[in-house]
SETIVO-151996 format. One line per 8 residues: number of its first residue (from 1); their letters; for each residue x, y, z of C-alpha. Coordinates in nm, 2 decimals, always signed. Each point is the difference from the previous one (the first is absolute). Layout:
// SETIVO-151996
NUM	A	X,Y,Z  ... $
END
This chain:
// SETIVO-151996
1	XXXXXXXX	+17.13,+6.33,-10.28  -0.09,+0.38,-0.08  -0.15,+0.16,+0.30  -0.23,+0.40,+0.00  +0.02,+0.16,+0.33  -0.28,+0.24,-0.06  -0.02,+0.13,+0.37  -0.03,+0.34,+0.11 $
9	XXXXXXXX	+0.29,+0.18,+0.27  -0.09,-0.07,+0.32  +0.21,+0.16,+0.26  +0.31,+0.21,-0.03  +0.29,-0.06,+0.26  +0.04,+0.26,+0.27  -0.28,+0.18,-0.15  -0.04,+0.18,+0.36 $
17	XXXXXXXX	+0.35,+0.05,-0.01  +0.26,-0.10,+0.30  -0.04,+0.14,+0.29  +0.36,+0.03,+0.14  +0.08,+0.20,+0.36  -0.35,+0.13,+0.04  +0.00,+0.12,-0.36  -0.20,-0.14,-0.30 $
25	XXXXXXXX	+0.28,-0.01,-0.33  -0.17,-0.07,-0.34  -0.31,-0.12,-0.11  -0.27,+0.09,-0.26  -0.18,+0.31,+0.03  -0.32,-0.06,+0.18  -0.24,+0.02,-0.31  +0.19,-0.31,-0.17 $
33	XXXXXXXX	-0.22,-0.31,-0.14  +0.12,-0.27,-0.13  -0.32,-0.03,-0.24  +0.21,+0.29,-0.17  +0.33,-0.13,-0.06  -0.06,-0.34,-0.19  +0.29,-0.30,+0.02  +0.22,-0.05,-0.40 $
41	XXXXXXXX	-0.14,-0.30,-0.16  +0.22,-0.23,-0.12  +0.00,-0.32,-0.15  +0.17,-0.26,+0.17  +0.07,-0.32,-0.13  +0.20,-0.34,+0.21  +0.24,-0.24,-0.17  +0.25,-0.24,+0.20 $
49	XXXXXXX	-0.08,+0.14,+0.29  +0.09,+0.38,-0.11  -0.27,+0.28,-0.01  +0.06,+0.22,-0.27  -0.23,+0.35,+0.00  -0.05,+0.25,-0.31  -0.21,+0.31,+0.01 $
END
């Protein structure tokens, strides 16, 4: 069975960072989209139960 995931990134973990003893660590910068930063295609393919992925 050959499956083609042709979605687009939808969310980013921690994208607002981690806020850790009143303080926000990490995160994108403010101005990030997603729209922007597209997901690597790949070509994934299932056999005996195994999902092998090439890109």
């Amino acid at each position: 069975m050959e499956l083609q995931l042709k979605e687009d990134l939808q969310g980013v973990p921690f994208r607002r960072g981690v806020k850790q003893h009143g303080k926000v660590n990490g995160g994108m910068p403010a101005d990030f989209q997603t729209a922007d930063h597209g997901l690597t295609k790949l070509t994934a393919a299932s056999r005996g139960g195994v999902v092998f992925c090439e890109f």
